[in-house]
C-alpha positions in Angstrom: 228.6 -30.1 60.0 227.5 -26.5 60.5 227.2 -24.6 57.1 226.5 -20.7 56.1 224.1 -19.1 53.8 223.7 -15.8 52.3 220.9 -13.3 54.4 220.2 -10.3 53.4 221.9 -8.2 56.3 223.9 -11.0 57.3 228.1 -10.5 57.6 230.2 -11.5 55.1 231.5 -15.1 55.3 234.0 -16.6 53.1 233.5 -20.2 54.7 231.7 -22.4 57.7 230.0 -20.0 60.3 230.9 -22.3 63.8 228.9 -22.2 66.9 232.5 -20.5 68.3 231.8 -17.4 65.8 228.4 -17.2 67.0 229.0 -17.1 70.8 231.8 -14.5 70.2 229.5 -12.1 68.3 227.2 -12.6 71.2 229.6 -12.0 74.2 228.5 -15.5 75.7 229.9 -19.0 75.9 229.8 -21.6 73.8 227.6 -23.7 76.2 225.0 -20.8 76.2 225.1 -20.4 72.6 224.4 -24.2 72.3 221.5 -24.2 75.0 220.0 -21.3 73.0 220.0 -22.5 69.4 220.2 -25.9 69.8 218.5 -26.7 73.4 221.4 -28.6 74.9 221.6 -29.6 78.2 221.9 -27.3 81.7 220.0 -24.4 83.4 218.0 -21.8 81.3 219.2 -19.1 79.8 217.8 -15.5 80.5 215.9 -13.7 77.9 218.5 -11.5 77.3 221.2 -13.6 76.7 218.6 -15.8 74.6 218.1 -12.3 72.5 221.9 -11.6 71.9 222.6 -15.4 70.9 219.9 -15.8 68.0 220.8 -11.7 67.0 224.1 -12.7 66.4 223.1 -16.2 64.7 221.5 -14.2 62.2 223.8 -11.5 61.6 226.4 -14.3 60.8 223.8 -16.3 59.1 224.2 -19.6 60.9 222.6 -22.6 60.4 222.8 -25.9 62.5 222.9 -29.5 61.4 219.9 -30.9 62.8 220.5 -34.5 63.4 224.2 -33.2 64.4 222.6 -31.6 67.5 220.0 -34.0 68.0 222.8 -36.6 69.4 224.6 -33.6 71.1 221.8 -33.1 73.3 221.5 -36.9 73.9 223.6 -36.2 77.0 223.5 -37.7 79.7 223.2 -37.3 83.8 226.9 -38.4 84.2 229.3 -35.5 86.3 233.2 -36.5 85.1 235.6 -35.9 88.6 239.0 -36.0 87.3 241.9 -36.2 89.9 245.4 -37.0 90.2 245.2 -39.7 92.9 242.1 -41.1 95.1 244.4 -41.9 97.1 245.4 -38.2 98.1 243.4 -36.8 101.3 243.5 -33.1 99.5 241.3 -34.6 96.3 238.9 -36.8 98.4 237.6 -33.8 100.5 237.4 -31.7 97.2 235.9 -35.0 95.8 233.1 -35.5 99.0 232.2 -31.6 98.3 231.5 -31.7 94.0 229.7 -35.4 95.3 227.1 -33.4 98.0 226.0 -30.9 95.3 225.9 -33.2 92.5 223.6 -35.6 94.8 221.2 -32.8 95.6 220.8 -32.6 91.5 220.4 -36.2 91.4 223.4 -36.1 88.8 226.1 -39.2 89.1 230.0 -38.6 89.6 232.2 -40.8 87.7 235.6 -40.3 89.4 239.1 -40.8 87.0 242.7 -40.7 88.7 245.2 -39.4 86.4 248.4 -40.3 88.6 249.7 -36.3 87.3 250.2 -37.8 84.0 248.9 -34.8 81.3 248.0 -37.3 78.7 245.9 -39.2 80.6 243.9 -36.3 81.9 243.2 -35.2 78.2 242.3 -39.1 77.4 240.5 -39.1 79.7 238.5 -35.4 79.0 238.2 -37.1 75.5 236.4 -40.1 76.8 233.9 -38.4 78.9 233.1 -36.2 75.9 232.4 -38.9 73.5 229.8 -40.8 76.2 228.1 -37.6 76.4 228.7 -36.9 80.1 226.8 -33.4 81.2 230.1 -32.0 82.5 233.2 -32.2 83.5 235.2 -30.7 86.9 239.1 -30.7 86.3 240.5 -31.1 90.5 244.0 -31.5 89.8 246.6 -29.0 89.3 247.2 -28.1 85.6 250.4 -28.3 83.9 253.1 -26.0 82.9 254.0 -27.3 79.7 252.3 -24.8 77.0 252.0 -28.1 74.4 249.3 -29.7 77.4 247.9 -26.1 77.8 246.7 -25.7 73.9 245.8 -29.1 73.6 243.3 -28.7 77.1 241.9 -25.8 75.5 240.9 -27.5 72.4 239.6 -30.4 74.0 237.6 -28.1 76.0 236.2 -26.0 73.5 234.7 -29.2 72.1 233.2 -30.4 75.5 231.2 -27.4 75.2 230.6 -26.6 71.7 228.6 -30.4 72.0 226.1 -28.7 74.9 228.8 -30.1 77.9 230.0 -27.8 80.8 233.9 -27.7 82.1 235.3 -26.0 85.3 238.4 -26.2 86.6 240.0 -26.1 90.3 243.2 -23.9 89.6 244.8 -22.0 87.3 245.0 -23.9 84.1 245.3 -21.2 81.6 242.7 -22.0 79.6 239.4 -20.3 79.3 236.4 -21.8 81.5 235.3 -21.0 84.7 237.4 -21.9 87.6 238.0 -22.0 91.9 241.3 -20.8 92.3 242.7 -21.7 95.7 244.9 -19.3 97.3 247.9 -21.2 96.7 250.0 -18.2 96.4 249.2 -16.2 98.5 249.2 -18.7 101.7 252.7 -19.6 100.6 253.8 -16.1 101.2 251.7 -16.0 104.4 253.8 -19.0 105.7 257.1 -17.6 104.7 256.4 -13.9 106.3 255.1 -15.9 109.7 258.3 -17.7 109.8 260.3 -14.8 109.0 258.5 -13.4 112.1 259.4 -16.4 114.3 263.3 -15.2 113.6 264.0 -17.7 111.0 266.2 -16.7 108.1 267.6 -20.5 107.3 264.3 -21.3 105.7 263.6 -24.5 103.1 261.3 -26.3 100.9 260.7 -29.2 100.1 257.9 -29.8 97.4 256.1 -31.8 95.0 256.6 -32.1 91.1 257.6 -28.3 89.4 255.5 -29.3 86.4 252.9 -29.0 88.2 250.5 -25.8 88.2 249.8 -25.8 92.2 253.5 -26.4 92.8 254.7 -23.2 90.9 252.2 -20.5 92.3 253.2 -21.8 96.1 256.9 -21.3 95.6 256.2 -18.1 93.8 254.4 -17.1 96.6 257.2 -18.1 99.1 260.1 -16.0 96.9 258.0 -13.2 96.5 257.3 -13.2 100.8 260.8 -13.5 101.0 262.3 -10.7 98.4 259.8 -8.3 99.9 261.3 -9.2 103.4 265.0 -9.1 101.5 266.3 -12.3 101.3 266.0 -15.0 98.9 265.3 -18.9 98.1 268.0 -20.8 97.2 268.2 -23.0 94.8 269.7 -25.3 96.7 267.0 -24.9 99.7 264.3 -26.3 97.4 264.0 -30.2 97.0 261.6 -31.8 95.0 260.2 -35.2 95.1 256.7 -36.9 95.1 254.0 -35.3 97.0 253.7 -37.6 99.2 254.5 -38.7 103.0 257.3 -40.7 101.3 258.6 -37.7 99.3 258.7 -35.4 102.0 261.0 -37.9 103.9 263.2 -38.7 100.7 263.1 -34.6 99.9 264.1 -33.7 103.9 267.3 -35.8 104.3 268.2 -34.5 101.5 267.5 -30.9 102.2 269.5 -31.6 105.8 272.6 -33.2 103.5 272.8 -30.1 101.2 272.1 -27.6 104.1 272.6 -28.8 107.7 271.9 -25.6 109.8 268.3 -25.0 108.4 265.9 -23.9 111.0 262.4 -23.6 109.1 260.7 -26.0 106.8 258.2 -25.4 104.6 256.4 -28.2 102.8 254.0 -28.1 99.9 251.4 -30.1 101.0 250.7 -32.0 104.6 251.8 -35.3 103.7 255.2 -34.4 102.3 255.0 -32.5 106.1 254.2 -35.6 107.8 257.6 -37.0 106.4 259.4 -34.1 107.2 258.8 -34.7 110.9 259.8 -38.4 110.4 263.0 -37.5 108.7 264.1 -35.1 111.1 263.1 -37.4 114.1 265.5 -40.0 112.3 268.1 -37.0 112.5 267.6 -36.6 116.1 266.7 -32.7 115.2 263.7 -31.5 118.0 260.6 -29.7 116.1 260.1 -27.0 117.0 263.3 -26.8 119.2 265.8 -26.9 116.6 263.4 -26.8 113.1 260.2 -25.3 112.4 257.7 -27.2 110.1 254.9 -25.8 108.1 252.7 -27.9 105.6 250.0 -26.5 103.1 246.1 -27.8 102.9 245.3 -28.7 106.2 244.2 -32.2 106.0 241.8 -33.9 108.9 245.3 -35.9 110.2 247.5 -32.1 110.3 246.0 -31.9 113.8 246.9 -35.1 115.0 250.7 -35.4 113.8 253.4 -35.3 116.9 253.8 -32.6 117.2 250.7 -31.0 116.0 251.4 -29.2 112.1 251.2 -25.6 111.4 249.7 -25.7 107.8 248.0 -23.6 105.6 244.4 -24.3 104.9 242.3 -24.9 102.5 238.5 -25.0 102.1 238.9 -28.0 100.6 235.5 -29.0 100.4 233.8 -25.9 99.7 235.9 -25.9 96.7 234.4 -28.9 95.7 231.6 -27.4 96.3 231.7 -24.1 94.8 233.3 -25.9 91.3 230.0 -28.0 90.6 228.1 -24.7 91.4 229.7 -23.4 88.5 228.8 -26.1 86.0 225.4 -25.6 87.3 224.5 -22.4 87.6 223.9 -20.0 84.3 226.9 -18.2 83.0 226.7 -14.5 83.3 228.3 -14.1 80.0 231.0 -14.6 77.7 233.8 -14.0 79.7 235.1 -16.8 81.9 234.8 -16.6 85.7 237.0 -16.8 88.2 235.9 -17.6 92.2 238.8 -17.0 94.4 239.2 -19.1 97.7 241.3 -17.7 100.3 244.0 -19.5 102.3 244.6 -19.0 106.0 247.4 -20.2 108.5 246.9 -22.0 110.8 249.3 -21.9 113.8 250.2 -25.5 115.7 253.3 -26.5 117.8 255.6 -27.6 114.9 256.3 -23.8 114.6 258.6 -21.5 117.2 261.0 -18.9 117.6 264.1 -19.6 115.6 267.4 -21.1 117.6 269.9 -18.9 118.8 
């Protein structure tokens, strides 16, 4: 329990004085402000940041519970990987890169599959937190649903306020320091490349709209689209898992509701991969008669029949780059964001539109 006292100087307090009030006055996070007045876990803090911290502590007269933050800094050398699926190509590369820098810290990576289910992921956020893990890295997609967004920050803001470290891959709207893939923008790459190509019957088929990743790549394929003007159809967008299986299910479908489509574009590589299956059950020649674009460029995209034009991702480097940020010292208070650019890659499942 963290109390306040009366100090001559000190600002006025009608109640507790948190380690949150502190690190506000200071203009520095609330895993700084715990390394600096209660000598929690991670990388040193500079002396300026040190100065601010114990200013502000004693401006707002705040005192710490000793034994409290004892058993906070009782943390341990444990690195909490949460994904959706193991399973998924796109989270084991992101997985094999936060693994490489955490080995050259000699820190361990426990690794929790949420299967896109929200409560799990904060279950499981919860967990980590009470075992004392030394961070966390959040490398699935965040949620659309504001409820899940609050209760993420909260869970959050106690990760840290123990000494712990968060970062997130994607936009999750919370605050803590983040990767953001270029989901958006490489979305609206692919559209304007197949607008190029002559196509103006284009589709998507994608994974679950809830999802964070899912929202910004459509966004990014309307914009493209109203800026070359046209528009997505409603009924030119079929969702379904995000998997090889989905994008099969998702592209007969899409062919049902809208025969003469001549461009594809699907949200990640393996909901590509059953795009091309589904239209070779349709007898329908890629590229001849439909283009195909996927998103991520897995290892397999290269090897598919015929070869996929897909947007890729670092994947990774973001791995990589999202431990960094639990490692490294935090500039300040404000969180930070490390943008990762997309970039399409062109492969014989694209061509010129029919005539």
């Amino acid at each position: 329990m963290v109390k306040a006292r009366s100090r001559p100087g000190a600002a006025a307090t009608t109640g507790a004085v948190t380690l949150s009030s502190v690190a506000e006055r200071a203009g520095v996070s609330l895993a700084t402000a715990s390394r600096v007045l209660h000598g929690s876990g991670g990388r040193a803090v500079g002396d300026a940041l040190r100065a601010r911290v114990f200013a502000a502590a004693q401006q707002l007269g705040y005192v710490s519970n000793g034994p409290a933050q004892a058993l906070a800094r009782a943390s341990s050398s444990v690195v909490g990987l949460v994904v959706h699926d193991v399973a998924d190509p796109y989270f084991s590369a992101i997985a094999a890169g936060a693994m490489r820098v955490a080995r050259a810290h000699d820190l361990m990576v426990m690794v929790a599959a949420t299967f896109r289910d929200p409560e799990l992921e904060l279950e499981y956020l919860a967990r980590l937190r009470a075992q004392r893990a030394r961070a966390v890295l959040l490398a699935g997609s965040g949620f659309t649903d504001p409820g899940y967004t609050s209760r993420l920050a909260a869970q959050i803001e106690g990760f840290e306020r123990q000494g712990g470290r968060v970062a997130l891959v994607g936009q999750h709207g919370v605050p803590a320091d983040a990767v953001l893939p270029g989901h958006r923008e490489g979305a609206a790459e692919a559209a304007r490349y197949l607008w190029e190509l002559g196509h103006r019957r284009i589709a998507v088929v994608c994974g679950p709209r809830a999802l964070e990743t899912v929202a910004h790549r459509l966004d990014g394929i309307r914009e493209a689209l109203r800026g070359l003007g046209a528009d997505l159809a409603e009924r030119d967008v079929v969702e379904a898992d995000f998997t090889r299986s989905g994008g099969r299910t998702a592209t007969l479908e899409l062919l049902r509701r809208n025969p003469g489509v001549t461009a594809i574009l699907a949200l990640n590589d393996l909901m590509a991969a059953g795009a091309l299956a589904a239209l070779r059950e349709e007898r329908r020649a890629v590229p001849a008669e439909v283009s195909v674009i996927g998103f991520d460029d897995l290892p397999q995209a290269a090897d598919l029949h015929p070869a996929l034009t897909t947007v890729r991702l670092p994947l990774e480097e973001i791995g990589e780059r999202a431990l960094r940020l639990i490692l490294e010292e935090e500039p300040g208070y404000a969180p930070r964001a490390v943008p990762v650019p997309a970039t399409l890659v062109m492969r014989a499942s694209t061509g010129p539109a029919p005539r």
